[in-house]
C-alpha positions in Angstrom: 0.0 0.0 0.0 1.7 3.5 -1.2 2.5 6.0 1.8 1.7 9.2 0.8 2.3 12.6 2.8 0.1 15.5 2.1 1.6 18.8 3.3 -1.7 21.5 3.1 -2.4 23.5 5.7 -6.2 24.2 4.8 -8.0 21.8 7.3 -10.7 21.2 5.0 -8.8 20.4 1.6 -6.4 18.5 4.0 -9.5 16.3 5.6 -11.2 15.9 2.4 -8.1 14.7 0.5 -7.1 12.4 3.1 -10.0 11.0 3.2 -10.6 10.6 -0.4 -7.5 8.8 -1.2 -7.7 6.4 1.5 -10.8 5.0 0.2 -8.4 5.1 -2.9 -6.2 2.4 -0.9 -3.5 4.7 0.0 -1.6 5.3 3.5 -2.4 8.8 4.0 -0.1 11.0 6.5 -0.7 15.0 7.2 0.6 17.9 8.3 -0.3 21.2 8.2 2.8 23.2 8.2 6.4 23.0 6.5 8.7 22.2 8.9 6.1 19.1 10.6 5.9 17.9 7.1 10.0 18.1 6.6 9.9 16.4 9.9 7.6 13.9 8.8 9.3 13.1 5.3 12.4 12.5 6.7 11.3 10.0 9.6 8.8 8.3 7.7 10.2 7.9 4.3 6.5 7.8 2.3 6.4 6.7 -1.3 5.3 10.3 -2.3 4.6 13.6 -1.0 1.9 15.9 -2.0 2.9 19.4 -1.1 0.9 22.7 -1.2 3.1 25.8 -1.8 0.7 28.0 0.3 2.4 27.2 4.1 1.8 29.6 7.3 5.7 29.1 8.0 7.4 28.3 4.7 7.1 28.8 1.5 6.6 25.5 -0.3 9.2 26.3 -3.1 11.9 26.4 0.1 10.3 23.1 1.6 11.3 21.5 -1.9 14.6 22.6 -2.1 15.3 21.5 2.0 13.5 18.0 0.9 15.5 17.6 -2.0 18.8 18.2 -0.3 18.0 14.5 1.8 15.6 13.0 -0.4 14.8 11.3 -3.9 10.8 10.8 -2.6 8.3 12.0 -5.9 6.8 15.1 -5.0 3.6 16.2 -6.8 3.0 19.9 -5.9 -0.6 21.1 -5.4 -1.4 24.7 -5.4 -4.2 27.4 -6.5 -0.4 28.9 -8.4 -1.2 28.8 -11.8 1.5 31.3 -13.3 3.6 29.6 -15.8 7.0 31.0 -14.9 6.2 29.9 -11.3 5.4 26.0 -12.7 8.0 25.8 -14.7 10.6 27.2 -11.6 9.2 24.8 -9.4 9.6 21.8 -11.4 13.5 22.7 -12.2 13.4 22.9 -8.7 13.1 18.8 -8.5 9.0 18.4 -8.4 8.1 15.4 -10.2 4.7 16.8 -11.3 2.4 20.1 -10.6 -1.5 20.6 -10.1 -3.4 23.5 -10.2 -6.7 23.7 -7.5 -9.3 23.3 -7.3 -8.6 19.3 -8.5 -10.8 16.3 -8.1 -8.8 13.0 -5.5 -9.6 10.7 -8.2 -7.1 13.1 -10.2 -4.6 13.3 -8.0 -5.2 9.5 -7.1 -3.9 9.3 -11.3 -0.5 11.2 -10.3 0.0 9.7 -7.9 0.1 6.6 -9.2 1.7 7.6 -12.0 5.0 9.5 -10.3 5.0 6.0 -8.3 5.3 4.1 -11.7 8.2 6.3 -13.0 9.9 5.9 -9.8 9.6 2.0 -10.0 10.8 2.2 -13.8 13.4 4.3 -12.1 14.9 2.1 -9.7 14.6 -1.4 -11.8 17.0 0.2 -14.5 19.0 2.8 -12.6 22.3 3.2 -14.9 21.7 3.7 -18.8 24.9 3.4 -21.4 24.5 5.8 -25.0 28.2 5.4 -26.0 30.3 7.0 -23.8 27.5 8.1 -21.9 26.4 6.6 -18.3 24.0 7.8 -16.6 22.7 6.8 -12.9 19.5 7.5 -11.7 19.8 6.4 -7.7 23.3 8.5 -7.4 21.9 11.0 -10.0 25.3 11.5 -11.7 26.1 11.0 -15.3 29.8 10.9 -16.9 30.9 11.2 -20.6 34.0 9.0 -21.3 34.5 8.9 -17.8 34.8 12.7 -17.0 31.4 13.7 -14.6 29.6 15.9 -16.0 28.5 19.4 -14.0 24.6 19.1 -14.7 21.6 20.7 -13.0 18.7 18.7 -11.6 16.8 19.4 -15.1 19.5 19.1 -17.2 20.3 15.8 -15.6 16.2 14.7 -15.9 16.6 16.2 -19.5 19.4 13.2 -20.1 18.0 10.4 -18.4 14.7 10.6 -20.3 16.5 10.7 -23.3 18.9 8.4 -22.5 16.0 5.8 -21.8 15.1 6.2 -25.4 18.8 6.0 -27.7 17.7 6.7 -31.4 14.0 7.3 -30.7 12.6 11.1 -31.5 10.8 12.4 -28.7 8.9 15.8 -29.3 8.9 19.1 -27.0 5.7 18.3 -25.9 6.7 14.9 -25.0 9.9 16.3 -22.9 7.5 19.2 -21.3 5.1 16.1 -20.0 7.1 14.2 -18.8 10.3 15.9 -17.9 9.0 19.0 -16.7 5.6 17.8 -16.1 3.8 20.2 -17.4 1.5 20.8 -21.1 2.0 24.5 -21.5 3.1 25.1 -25.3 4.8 28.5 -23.9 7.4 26.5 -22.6 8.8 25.4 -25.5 11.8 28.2 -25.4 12.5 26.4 -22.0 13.7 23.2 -23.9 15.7 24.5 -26.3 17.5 26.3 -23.7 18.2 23.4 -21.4 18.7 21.0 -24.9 21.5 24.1 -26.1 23.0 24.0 -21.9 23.3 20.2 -22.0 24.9 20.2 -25.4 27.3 22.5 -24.6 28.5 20.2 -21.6 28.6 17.6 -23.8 31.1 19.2 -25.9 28.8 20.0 -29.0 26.9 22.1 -30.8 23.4 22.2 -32.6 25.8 22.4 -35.8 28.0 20.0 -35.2 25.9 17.4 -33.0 27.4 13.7 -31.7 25.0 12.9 -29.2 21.7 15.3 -29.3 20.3 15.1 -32.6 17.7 17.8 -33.8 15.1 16.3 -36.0 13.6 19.5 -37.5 10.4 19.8 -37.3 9.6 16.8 -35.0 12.1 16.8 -32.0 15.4 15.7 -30.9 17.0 12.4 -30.4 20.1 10.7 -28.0 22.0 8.5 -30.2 25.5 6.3 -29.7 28.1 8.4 -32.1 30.0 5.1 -32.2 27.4 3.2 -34.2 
């Protein structure tokens, strides 16, 4: 049964939601402020946290970055934040996914079951070889010919993902979904920046790729330069 932590501090979203999913067949835990939900998370390792952004103490965005500092737990944020700029920072913070309130538990109840699926994915094939690529998903550190390479939490998502997937195009929308979680086509701009960032610490260029391909018109791909 999936332990799940829900961080809100409004009583009656937090009674409803609790509630709701455990008729759903999960093992809910609360709190109702930041630093009892850090608290919490830490000492009771759940499967997933649900975190509002909203806290009387702390903003949530702050409670992220403390719970990623010890912690790989999925974190699905919930908030009545709907500004774009403000989805995408929190997810390049380390969220796994973001939804906007007012939201029905049956689909939160989908998320969560869904972060819990990539996580499992996740963990049953934790280190991925492209050619001189290796990436490792528990230590969260990839290397290219056996240098490390200096990548952000995104840029490092960015790779993994595609790095799951040698020689297959994936689209921007695909990467927004599922890397950064999100379906806003405004975003696009924001992959092409993090694709141009993790070529250049791959040693390439758009013009002159090895590993990140650009299939114009229809995405990018990963592919092994040695084949």
């Amino acid at each position: 049964m999936p332990q799940v932590l829900l961080i809100e501090d409004d009583s009656k979203i937090r009674m409803t939601l609790v509630r709701a999913l455990s008729e759903q067949g999960h093992a809910m835990s609360s709190a109702h402020t930041a630093m009892s939900g850090l608290r919490q998370a830490v000492e009771d390792r759940p499967d997933v946290v649900v975190l509002d952004l909203g806290l009387p103490d702390l903003d949530g965005r702050e409670v992220l970055r403390m719970l990623r500092a010890v912690s790989r737990v999925p974190v699905i944020v919930a908030t009545a934040r709907d500004d774009e700029q403000e989805i995408i920072r929190v997810l390049d913070a380390g969220a796994d996914d973001y939804v906007i309130k007012p939201f029905g538990a049956a689909q939160l109840d989908a998320r969560i079951r869904a972060v819990l699926r990539r996580a499992g994915q996740e963990e049953a094939d934790p280190v991925l070889v492209v050619g001189g690529l290796r990436v490792e998903q528990r230590a969260r550190e990839a290397a290219l010919d056996g240098a490390p390479l200096d990548l952000s939490p995104r840029e490092f998502d960015l790779l993994h993902y595609l790095a799951q997937r040698p020689g297959e195009v994936v689209t921007k929308r695909e990467l927004l979904t599922e890397v950064w979680r999100t379906s806003y086509g405004g975003a696009d701009k924001t992959v092409d920046v993090h694709l141009s960032w993790l070529r250049r610490k791959l040693g390439e260029t758009a013009q002159d790729p090895r590993y990140l391909h650009t299939v114009r018109g229809v995405g990018v791909k990963l592919v092994d330069p040695t084949r």
